[in-house]
C-alpha positions, 0 to 999 in steps of 0.5 A, a space after each residue: 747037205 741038209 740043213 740041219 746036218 750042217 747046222 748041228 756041225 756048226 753047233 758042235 764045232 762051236 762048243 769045241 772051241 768053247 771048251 778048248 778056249 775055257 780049258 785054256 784061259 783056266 790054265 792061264 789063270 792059274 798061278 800055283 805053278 808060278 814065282 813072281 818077281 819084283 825087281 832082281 837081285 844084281 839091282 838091290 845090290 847096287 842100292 836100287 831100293 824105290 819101291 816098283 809095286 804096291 802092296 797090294 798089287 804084290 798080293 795079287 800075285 801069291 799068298 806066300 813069299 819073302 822081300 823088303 820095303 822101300 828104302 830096304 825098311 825092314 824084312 818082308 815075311 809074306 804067310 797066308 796071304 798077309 805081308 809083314 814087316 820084321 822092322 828094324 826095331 824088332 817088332 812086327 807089323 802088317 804092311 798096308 796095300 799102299 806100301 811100296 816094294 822094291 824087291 820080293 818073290 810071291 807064289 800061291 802056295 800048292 803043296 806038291 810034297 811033305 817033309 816029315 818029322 825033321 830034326 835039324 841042329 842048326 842052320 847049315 843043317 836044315 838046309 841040307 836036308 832041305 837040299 835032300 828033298 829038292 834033290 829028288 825033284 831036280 835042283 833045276 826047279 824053283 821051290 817055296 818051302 813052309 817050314 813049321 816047328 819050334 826053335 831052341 834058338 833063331 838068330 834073325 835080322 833086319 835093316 834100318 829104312 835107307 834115306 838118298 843117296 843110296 848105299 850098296 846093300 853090303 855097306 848097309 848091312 855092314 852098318 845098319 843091319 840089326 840083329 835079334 836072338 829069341 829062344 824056344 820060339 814056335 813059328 813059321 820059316 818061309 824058305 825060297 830057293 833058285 837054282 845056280 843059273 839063276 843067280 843074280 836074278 835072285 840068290 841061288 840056294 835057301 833064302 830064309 825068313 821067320 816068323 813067329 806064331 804070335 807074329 810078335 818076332 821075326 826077320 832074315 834068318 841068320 842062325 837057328 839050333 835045335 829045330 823039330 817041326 815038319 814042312 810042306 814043299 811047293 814046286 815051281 817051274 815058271 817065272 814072271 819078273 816086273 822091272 824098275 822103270 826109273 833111271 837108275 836102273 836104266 843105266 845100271 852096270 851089270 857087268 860086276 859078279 856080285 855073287 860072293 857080296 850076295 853070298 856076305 849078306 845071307 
């Protein structure tokens, strides 16, 4: 075969593997499509609240998402890149890379679908409209939505920072979870959901948290009434899940059904 017949093969087999290979590690790159998790809920129920992460590397992985600190100190409200802190005393702070994290769900936001001009009475209605939309996408996804409007009344939570021994979530929250009610706010919820086979991974259904556009109030979402707003609807279809390495979680049970103590404290 001439030499240079063989030699433009060689060149035009090389570029091909370059472009596949290009075309491959783009896909791998990109994260829109994907929940990163730390930790599972069947653990921080237990009371495994060290934290596994930081901040910082949490970051990395999503520019949107919800969770809690170490030592369950406060709620975490993840909103256009930035990690805040419903604290227990009500206020709001912006957590540093250094932080550690001991439970929580990233995503980078990649709106697939809108929601127009939603009117909701309280809480049970928004999400079941909520549960209309995903509806017509399946119910077997993952979903990020980013609710925004205003609020005649929102009724939010957080808990107070857990010192060793730790207690089961529900015997925290019974005693040291805190409770806040604001009227006419403006501001953002971030709602996260899991379908039904993934429970105790993460908690099947909505799980809610606010924040407001002055980011002075915010936590878990316990109530609201009278919403008017519009959402943005990101659809997930793959999971990634970092473990505690610590002994604790090693020798964990998991044999116990915690959904109806999950269901008691959402």
């Amino acid at each position: 075969m001439n030499k240079k017949i063989v030699f433009a093969l060689i060149i035009v087999g090389l570029l091909a593997i370059s472009a596949v290979s290009a075309q491959n590690s783009l896909f791998l790159s990109n994260n829109d499509d994907s929940m990163y998790q730390v930790s599972l809920m069947q653990a921080f129920m237990h009371g495994e609240y060290d934290g596994v992460i930081t901040v910082g590397d949490f970051k990395s992985h999503g520019d949107i998402g919800l969770g809690t600190f170490e030592g369950v100190n406060g709620e975490m409200i993840v909103l256009d890149g930035v990690v805040y802190q419903a604290a227990s005393d009500g206020s709001i702070n912006v957590m540093s890379d250094d932080e550690k994290i001991p439970f929580g769900t990233i995503t980078n936001f990649d709106e697939d679908a809108k929601i127009d001009n939603i009117t909701a009475k309280d809480f049970d209605d928004l999400t079941s409209q909520l549960d209309n939309e995903i509806t017509k996408y399946g119910t077997n996804n993952m979903y990020v939505v980013k609710i925004k409007g205003d609020f005649s009344n929102i009724t939010v939570r957080s808990v107070e920072k857990q010192e060793k021994p730790y207690q089961e979530f529900t015997d925290v929250a019974a005693v040291d979870q805190r409770v806040f009610n604001h009227t006419e706010q403006t501001g953002t919820i971030v709602a996260v959901y899991f379908p039904d086979y993934m429970n105790e991974l993460n908690m099947h259904g909505w799980h809610l948290h606010f924040l407001s556009d002055d980011k002075t109030k915010g936590g878990h979402v316990l109530n609201l009434t009278g919403f008017k707003g519009s959402g943005q609807i990101d659809e997930i279809h793959e999971f990634n899940m970092i473990l505690p390495t610590d002994d604790l979680f090693a020798k964990m049970n998991f044999t116990e059904d915690m959904t109806s103590k999950i269901s008691s404290v959402e």
